[in-house]
N, C-alpha and C positions, 0 to 999 in steps of 0.2 A: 452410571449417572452422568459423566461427564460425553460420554454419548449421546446420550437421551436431550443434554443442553445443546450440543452441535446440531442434533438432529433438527432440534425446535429454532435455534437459528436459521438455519438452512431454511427452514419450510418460512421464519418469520422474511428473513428476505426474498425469498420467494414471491411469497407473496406480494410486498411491498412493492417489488419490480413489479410484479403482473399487476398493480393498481395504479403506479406509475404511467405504464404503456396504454391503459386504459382509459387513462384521465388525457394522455397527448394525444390519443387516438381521437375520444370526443371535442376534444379543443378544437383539430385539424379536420373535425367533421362540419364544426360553427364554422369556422373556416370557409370550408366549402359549401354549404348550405347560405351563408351569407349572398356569396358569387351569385350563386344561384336568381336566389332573390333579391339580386341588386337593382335597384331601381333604374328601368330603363326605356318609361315611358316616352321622355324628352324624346327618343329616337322615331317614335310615331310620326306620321305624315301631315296627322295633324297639326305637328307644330316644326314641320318644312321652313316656313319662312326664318324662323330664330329659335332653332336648337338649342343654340346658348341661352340663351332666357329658358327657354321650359326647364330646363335643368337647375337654375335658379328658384323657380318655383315649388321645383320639387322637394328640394334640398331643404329649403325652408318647412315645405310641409311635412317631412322626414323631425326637423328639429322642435317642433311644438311639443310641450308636455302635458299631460294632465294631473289634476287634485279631484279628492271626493267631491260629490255633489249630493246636500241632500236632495232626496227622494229620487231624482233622476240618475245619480249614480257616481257621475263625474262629469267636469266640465276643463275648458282649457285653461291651462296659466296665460299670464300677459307674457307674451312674445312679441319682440318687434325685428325683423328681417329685412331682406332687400322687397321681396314681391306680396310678404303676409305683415300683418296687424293683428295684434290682439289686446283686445282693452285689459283694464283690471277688473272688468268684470267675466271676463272670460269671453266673450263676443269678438268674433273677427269685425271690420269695419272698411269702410271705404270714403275715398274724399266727395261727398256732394259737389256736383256740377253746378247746381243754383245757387241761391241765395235766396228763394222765396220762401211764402212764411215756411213753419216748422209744422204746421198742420196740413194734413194729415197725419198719425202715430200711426205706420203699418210695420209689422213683426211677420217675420219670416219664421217658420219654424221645419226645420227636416233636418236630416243626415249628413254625412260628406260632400254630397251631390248638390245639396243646399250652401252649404259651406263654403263648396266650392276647390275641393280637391283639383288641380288642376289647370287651375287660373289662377293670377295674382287677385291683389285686395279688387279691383276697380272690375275685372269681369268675372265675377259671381250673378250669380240669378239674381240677390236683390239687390247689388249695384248697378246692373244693367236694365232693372226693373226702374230704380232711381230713375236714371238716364231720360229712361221713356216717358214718366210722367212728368217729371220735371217739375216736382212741387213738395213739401210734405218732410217728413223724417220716416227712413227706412232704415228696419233695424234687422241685421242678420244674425237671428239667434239660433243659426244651426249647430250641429257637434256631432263631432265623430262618430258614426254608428247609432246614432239614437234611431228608436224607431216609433212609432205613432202612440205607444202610450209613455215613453220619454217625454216625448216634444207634449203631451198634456200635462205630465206632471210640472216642467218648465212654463208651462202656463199659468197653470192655478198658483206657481209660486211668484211670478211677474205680476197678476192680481193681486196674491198676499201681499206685495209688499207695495202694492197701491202706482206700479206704473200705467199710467195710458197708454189707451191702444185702440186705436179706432177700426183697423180692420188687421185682421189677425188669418195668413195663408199658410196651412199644413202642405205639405212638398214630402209623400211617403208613399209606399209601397215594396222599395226595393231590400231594405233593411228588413222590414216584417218577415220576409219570405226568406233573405239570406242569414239574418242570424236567429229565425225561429227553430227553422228547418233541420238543421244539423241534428242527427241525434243524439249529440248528448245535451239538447236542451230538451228534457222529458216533460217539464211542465209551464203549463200556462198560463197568465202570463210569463213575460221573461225579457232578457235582454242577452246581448251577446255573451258580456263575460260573468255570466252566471257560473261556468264550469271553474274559471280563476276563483272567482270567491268565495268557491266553498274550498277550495283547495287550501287555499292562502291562508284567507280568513279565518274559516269556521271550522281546518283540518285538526286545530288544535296539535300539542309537542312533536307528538310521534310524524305527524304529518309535514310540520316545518324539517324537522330532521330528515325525512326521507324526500323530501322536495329539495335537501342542499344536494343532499347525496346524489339526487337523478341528475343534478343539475350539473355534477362537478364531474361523474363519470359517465353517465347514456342517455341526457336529454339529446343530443346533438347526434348520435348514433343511430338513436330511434326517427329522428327525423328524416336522417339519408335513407335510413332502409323506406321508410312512408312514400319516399320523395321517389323512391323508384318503384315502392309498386304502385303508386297513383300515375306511373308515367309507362308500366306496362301495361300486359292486355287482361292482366284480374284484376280492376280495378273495384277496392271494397266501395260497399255502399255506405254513402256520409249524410243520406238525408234520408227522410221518411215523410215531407211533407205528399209526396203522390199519388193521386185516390186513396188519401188514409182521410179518419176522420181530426188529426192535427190541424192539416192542412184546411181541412172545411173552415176548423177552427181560429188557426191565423188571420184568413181572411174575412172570417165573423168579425173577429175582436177588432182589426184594426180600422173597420167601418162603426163598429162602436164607440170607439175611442173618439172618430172624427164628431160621432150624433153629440158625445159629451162635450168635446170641445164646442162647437158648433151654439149648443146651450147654453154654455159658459158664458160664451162672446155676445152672443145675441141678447142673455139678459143682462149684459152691463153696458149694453147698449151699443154695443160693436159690431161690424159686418167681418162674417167668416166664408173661406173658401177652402178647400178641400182638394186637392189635384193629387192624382194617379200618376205616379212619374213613370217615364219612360225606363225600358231598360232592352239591352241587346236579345234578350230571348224572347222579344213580342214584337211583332211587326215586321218591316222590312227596311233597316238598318243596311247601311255599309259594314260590312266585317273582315272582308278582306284582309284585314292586314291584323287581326287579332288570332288567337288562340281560347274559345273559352269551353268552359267546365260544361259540359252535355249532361251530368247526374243532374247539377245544380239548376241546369234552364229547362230539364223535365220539371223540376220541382215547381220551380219559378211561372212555367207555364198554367200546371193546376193551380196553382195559387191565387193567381191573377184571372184565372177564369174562373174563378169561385167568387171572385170580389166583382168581377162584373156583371153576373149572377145578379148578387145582390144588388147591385147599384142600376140594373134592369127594371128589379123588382120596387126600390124604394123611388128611382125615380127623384131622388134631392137633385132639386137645381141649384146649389151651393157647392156640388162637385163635379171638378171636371175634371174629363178622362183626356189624360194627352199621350197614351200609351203610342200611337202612332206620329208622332212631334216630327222624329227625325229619321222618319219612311225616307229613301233617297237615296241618291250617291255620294254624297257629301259624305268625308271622314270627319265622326263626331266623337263616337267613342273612342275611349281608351284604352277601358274594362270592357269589362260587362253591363255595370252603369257610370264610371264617373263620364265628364264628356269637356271635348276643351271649351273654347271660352265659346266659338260658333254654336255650340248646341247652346252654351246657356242665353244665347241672347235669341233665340230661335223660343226658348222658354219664357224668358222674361216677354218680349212681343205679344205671344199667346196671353198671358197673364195679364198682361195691360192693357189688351184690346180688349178684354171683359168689363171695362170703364167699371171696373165699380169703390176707386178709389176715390 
């Protein structure tokens, strides 16, 4: 007997050590998996002149949090930084150049890109949009990763709750494609963190307990091993939007989305516009100086050639295609789509010379 307790000691330390070295192993994989993905856009060319400030900017954008949002999902907290703003209503914002009247009421609606990842408050698309007209109230109601049927459902709830808005500009394409695509977003519609939600949310006991557990001994483990086979030569495949019928489907749904929007606006009496955003895997861009994902810009490529398809086919003169915006030698991207402040005033321009503010 008192063998049989030694022995079970033995194996109960045992073990305890092997969960121990398991649990420092994953810690020192966070560790280095952080490194990894340490922010170090600042170092791009495109922001040559004051390194130090982009580094500011990003820092900032690093620091923003988020809360639920109904219908749309989530939106940001008020944060107030060196180079970002954010109201209490969750809107990032910028200082008007004018003083003239408050009319017109134009809302911005899209993603990061819209947001303005990248730039401080003052060079975003509809600060820089501001600039140009020089008249009016412009309101940046972009957010993180939202993608074309986000940015309506943030619509119909700015209706609901009875604000104005005279002309109302969607700014999407690149989220549709990037966070449809992945496969483990299986259905349609969707949003990026659809895979967190069911996890978190809807996994119910077993689920929370075995979500501490990956967390505390092999999320971080399993990431370095990902981390290097998505950096060798078997690299698995992460999307299925490619001659698949998803993909048709993506970019069905997010020209629907705009026809609804589009309806929305125009019967509460407002002018809408619709823009096709640019991104690194259409056109002829500077890239020089990036690294991007080749699975993800085949995707990205069907995608967007599916939606110009249709946009061939319907012919709406309320959208416009600026996929080739920042054809050229000029360093604009960052990514794949964010861009510094040059591509957004390169957008804003385009945007404003359509007079129809």
């Amino acid at each position: 007997m008192n063998k049989f307790i030694s022995y079970l000691k033995s194996i109960s330390i045992s073990v305890f050590v092997f969960l121990i070295l398991v649990a420092i192993t994953n810690w020192m994989c966070g560790i280095y998996m952080t490194r990894q993905g340490s922010e170090k856009r600042n170092e791009l060319p495109n922001y040559s002149d004051n390194p130090t400030y982009a580094k500011e900017i990003f820092n900032d954008y690093h620091r923003v949090a988020h809360r639920y949002k109904p219908f749309a999902e989530w939106q940001m907290l008020p944060y107030e930084g060196k180079t970002v703003h954010v109201n209490k209503e969750g809107l990032r914002f910028h200082n008007p150049t004018t003083n003239a009247s408050p009319s017109p009421v134009i809302r911005f609606f899209g993603g990061s890109t819209l947001w303005g990842e990248g730039s401080d408050d003052n060079h975003t698309i509809p600060a820089l949009f501001h600039q140009q007209i020089d008249t009016g109230t412009v309101i940046n109601q972009g957010q993180l990763a939202y993608n074309s049927r986000q940015n309506l459902e943030a619509l119909i709830s700015s209706y609901a709750k009875g604000e104005r808005t005279d002309l109302v500009i969607f700014y999407d394409g690149v989220n549709d494609a990037a966070f449809l695509c992945p496969l483990e977003i299986q259905e349609l519609p969707g949003h990026r963190l659809i895979p967190m939600f069911q996890t978190k949310i809807y996994g119910g006991k077993k689920q929370l307990i075995l979500t501490v557990l990956t967390n505390l001994f092999t999320e971080n483990i399993l990431l370095v091993i990902r981390h290097n086979q998505n950096t060798g030569n078997n690299k698995p495949t992460l999307y299925d939007c490619f001659n698949t019928e998803k993909g048709r489907q993506v970019a069905s749904m997010m020209i629907k989305n705009w026809e609804m929007a589009h309806d929305l606006v125009t019967a509460q009496g407002g002018k809408f516009i619709a823009v096709l955003q640019p991104t690194s895997y259409i056109g002829s861009p500077r890239l020089d100086h990036l690294q991007l994902n080749e699975e993800l810009g085949t995707n990205f490529q069907f995608v967007y050639s599916e939606i110009k398809k249709i946009l061939a086919e319907k012919k709406h003169p309320w959208i416009v295609d600026l996929t080739d915006a920042f054809d050229g030698n000029e360093y604009i991207y960052i990514d794949f789509c964010h861009v510094s402040e040059n591509g957004n005033k390169i957008i804003a321009e385009k945007i404003a010379s359509l007079g129809v503010y």
